[in-house]
N, C-alpha and C positions, 0 to 999 in steps of 0.2 A: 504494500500500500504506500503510496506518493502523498507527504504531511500535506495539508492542504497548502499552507506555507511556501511550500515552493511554486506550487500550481499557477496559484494567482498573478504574482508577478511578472510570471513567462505567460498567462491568457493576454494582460493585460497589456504588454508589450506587443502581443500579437494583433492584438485590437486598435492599436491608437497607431501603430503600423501604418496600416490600412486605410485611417482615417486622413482627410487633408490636413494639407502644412498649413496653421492658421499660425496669426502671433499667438492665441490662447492655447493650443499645442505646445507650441516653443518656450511657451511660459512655463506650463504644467514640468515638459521632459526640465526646463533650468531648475526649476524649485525641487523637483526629484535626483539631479545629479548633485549639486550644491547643498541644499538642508535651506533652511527658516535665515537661519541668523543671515547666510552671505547673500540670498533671497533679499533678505530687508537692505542690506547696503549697498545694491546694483539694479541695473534696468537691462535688459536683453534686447537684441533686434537680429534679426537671419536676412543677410544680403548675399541673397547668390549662396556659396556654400562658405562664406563667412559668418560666425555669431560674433556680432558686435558688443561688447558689454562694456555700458559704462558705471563705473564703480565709486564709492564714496570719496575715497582718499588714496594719495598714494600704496600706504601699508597693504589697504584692500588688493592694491593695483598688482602689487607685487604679487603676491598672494595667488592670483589668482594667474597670474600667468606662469608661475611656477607649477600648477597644478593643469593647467590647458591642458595635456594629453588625456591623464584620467577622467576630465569635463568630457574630451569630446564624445572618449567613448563610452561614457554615461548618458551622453544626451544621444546618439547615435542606436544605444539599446533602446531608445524609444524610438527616435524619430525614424529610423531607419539606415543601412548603415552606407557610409560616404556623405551624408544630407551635411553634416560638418565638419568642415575638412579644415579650420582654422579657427582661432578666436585673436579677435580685436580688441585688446582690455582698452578701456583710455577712463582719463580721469570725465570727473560728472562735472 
């Protein structure tokens, strides 16, 4: 038997897959790859297979592009996978 636990998150993936690229998509996969807290300090945009993110302050700035790989392919297990092929940090 398969804990339900795993199920969900790979249905779930497979559903929003599927669904179109909106900003409220792009939003959902950012706040799913990131968490709450780095959520609150940035704003997201998807140009082309860039995500643009502008972030509160430098420290954010860094932050976050030290982590761009693990992002992409966080936000990639949603959106699907190549849809982001770079991030754009820049200050807000």
């Amino acid at each position: 038997m398969i804990p339900v636990r795993h199920v969900i998150p790979n249905a779930l993936a497979v559903v929003l897959e599927k669904a179109p690229l909106t900003p409220e998509k792009v939003a959902f996969a950012w706040r799913g790859a990131v968490g709450p807290a780095v959520d609150h300090v940035t704003t997201v945009e998807l140009h082309g297979a860039t995500l643009t993110v502008h972030a509160r302050d430098e420290a954010w700035r860094r932050e976050l592009e030290k982590a761009a790989g693990t992002i992409r392919t966080r936000m990639n297990a949603v959106l699907g996978d190549g849809v982001v092929r770079g991030l754009d940090v820049r200050l807000d």
